[in-house]
Phi, psi and omega in degrees: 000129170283122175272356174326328188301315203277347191281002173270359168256079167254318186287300084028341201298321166317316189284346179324273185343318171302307197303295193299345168307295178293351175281303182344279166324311159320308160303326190282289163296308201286359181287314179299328220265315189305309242254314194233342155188107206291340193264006183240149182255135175257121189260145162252122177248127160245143170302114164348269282242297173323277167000311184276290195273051190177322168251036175233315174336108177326341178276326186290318205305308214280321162328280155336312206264324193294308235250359188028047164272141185269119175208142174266162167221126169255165159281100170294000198258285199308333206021088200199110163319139161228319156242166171217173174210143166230000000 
């Protein structure tokens, strides 16, 4: 089997599972947060460092965007925002 399809998740390739568990949950609330409270926004909060090495990644970028998640990346030492997308 060729495997060329997987190689551009490469630096990142560990967290996949994760990143789809939280898109998952994420896709998940925000259908509830439409349903019963339409006037609230749902964010995916990440650590920076996550952020960098995992949600900037070409596999992810296009995902993020088809899925319009809205996500922040914080500093946990600092508590502190450091980018957002909405």
């Amino acid at each position: 089997m060729d495997n060329t399809a997987r190689k551009p998740y490469n630096s990142g390739q560990r967290d996949q599972p994760t990143l789809e568990m939280a898109l998952g949950q994420y896709v998940f609330y925000r259908s509830l947060l439409a349903r019963f409270e339409p006037g609230r926004k749902l964010f995916l909060a990440v650590p920076y460092s996550i952020f960098v090495s995992t949600l900037e990644e070409p596999i992810a970028r296009p995902v993020l965007e088809d899925l319009a998640v809205a996500c922040f990346a914080f500093d946990p030492q600092q508590e502190v925002i450091v980018t957002w997308t909405t």
